[in-house]
C-alpha positions in Angstrom: 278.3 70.6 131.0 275.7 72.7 132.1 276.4 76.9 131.9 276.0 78.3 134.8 273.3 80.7 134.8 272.4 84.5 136.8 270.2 87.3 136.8 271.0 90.6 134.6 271.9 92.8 137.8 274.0 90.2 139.4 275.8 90.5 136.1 275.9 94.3 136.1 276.8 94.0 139.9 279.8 91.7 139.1 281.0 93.7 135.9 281.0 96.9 138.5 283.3 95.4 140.9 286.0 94.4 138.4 289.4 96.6 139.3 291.1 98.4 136.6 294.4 97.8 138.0 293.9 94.2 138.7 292.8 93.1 134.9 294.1 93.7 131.4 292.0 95.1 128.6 291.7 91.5 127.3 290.7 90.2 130.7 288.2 92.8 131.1 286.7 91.3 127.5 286.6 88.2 128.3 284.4 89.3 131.7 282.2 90.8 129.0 281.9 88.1 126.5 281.0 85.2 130.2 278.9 87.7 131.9 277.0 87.9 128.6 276.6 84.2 128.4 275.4 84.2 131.7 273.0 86.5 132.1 271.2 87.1 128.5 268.2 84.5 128.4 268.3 82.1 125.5 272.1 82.8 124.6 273.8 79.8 123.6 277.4 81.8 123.0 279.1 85.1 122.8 281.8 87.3 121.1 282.8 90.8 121.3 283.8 92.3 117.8 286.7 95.5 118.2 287.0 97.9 115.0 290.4 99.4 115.1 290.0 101.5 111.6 290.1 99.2 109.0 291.0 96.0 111.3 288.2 93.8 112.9 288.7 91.0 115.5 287.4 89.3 118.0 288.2 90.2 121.3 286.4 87.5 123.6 284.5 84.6 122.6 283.0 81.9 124.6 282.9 79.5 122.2 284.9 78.4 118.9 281.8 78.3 117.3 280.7 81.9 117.6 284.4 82.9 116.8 284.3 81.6 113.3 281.0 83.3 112.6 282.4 86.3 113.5 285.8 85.9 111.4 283.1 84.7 108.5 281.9 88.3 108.4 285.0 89.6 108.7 286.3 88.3 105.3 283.5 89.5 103.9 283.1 92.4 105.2 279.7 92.2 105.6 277.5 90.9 108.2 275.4 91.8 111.8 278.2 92.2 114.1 280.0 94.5 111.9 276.4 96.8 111.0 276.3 97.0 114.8 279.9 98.5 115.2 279.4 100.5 112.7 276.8 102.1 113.4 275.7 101.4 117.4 272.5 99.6 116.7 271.2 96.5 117.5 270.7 94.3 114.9 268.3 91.0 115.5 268.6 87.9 113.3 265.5 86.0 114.5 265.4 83.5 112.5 268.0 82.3 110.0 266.1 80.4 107.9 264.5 83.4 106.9 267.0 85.8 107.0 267.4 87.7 103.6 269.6 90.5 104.7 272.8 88.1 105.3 272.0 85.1 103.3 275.2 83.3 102.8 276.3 83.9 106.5 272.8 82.7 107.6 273.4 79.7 105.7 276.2 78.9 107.1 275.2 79.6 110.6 272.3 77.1 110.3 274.7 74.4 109.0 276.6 74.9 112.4 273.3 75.0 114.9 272.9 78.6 115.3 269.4 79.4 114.6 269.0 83.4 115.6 271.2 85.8 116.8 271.2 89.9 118.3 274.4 92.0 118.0 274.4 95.5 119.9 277.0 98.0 118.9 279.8 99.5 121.7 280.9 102.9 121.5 284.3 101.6 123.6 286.7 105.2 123.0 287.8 107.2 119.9 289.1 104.9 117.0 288.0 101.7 118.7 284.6 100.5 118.2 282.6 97.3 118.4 279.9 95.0 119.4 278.1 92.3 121.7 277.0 89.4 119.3 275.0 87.0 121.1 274.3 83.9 119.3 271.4 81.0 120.1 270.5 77.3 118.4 266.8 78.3 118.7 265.0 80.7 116.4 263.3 83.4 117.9 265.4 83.1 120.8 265.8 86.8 121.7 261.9 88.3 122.8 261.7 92.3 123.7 262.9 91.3 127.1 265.7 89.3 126.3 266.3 92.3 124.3 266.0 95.1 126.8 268.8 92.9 128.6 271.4 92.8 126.0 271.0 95.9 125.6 271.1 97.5 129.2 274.2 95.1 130.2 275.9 96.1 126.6 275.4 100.0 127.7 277.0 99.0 130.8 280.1 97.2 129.4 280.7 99.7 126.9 281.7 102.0 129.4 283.3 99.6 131.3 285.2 98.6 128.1 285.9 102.5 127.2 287.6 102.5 130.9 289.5 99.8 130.5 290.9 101.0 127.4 291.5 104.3 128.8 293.3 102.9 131.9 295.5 100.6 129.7 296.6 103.4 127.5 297.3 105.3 130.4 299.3 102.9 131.9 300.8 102.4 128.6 302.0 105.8 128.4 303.6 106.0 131.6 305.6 102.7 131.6 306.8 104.2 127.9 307.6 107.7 129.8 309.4 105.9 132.5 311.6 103.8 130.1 312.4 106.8 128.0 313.6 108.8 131.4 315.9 105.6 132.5 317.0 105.6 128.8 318.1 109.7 128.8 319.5 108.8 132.2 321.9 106.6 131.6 322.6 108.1 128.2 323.2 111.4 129.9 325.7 109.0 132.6 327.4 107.8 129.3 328.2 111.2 127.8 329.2 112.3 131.1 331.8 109.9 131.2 332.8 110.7 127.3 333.1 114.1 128.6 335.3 113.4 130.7 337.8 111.2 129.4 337.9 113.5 125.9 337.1 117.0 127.2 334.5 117.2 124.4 331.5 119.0 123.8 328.0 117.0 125.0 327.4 117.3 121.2 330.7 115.3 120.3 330.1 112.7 123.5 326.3 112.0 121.5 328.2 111.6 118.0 330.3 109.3 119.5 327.9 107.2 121.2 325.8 107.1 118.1 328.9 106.0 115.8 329.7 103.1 118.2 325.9 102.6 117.9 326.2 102.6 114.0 329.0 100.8 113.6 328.1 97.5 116.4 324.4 97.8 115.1 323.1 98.1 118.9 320.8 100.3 120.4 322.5 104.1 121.6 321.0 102.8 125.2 322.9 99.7 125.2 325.9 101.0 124.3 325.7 104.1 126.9 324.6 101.0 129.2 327.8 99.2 128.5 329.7 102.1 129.0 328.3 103.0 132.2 329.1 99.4 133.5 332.5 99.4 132.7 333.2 102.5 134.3 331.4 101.3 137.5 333.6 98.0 136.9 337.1 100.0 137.4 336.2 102.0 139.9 335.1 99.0 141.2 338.3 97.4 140.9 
């Protein structure tokens, strides 16, 4: 089947219009990785490598092909894409019959069609790191222009990665905020109820709740929880 091709700004334009709150961080990389495809002349398929400290993976890839190139490197731990995360350059293969830089992964690039291939490093937010590999099955395939390209729509989705990230941990945060609060809540509801049935201290109401925790191997929450419900259940009843 025939990919689908359109200009770099429609690309940029597209990538723009993508709401935060609508996509995950994984959705927002795979947006990347098609766009790429899409829009970079002479680009037969594309990944986007993440550095996490001393963890790489791919985020996005729009082909299996590309994706085992990429996890070839990272084996290694050595090759283009992760030069370009390392250090935010762009790194051209043009030709891999004559690459002497990566010899063994050229090798085995040629042996699966790839011929030439550009990665361009992302700056995405603190720890995280990573790049835009772009591979093709013709040597040569990436000219100045083709370059320029990548590497105006790879500024672009770096930021829009760096926001996405941003925006996910946020929203990370605050879901784990809100689950704390209903935790203290109805652990508060529980010791309440301890309190009241023992006249103890809030200190010996906790104790207890985390000796029944101990001793049933469950979660202070759940039983606090199961405590709560039982004395709803009898006043209930």
């Amino acid at each position: 089947m025939t990919r689908s091709t359109m200009e770099p700004a429609d690309a940029l334009a597209e990538l723009s219009r993508v709401r935060l709150d609508e996509v995950s961080l994984d959705d927002m990389l795979f947006r990347v990785a098609d766009l790429a495809n899409r829009s970079i002349p002479g680009t037969r398929e594309v990944t986007v490598t993440l550095v996490r400290g001393q963890v790489n993976s791919t985020g996005a890839f729009t082909g299996e092909l590309a994706r085992q190139l990429d996890e070839w490197q990272y084996e290694e731990h050595r090759g283009p894409c992760l030069d370009a995360s390392a250090t935010g350059d762009t790194i051209s293969v043009p030709d891999m019959t004559t690459e002497e830089r990566w010899p063994a992964w050229a090798q085995r690039a040629r042996a699966a069609g790839v011929q030439s291939s550009l990665s361009i490093g992302l700056p995405i937010q603190g720890s995280v790191v990573g790049a835009l590999n772009v591979y093709s099955d013709s040597p040569n395939a990436f000219d100045s222009s083709s370059i320029a390209n990548a590497e105006g729509f790879a500024a672009y989705a770096a930021v829009a990665l760096a926001n996405a990230h941003l925006y996910e941990n946020a929203a990370t945060l605050a879901a784990q905020m809100q689950e704390a609060m209903r935790n203290r809540a109805v652990i508060e509801q529980a010791k309440g109820i301890i309190m009241g049935d023992r006249r103890c201290s809030s200190e010996e109401a906790f104790a207890l709740l985390s000796k029944i925790s101990q001793d049933t191997n469950r979660k202070v929450r759940e039983v606090a929880e199961a405590l709560v419900a039982q004395a709803v259940g009898k006043k209930r009843g």
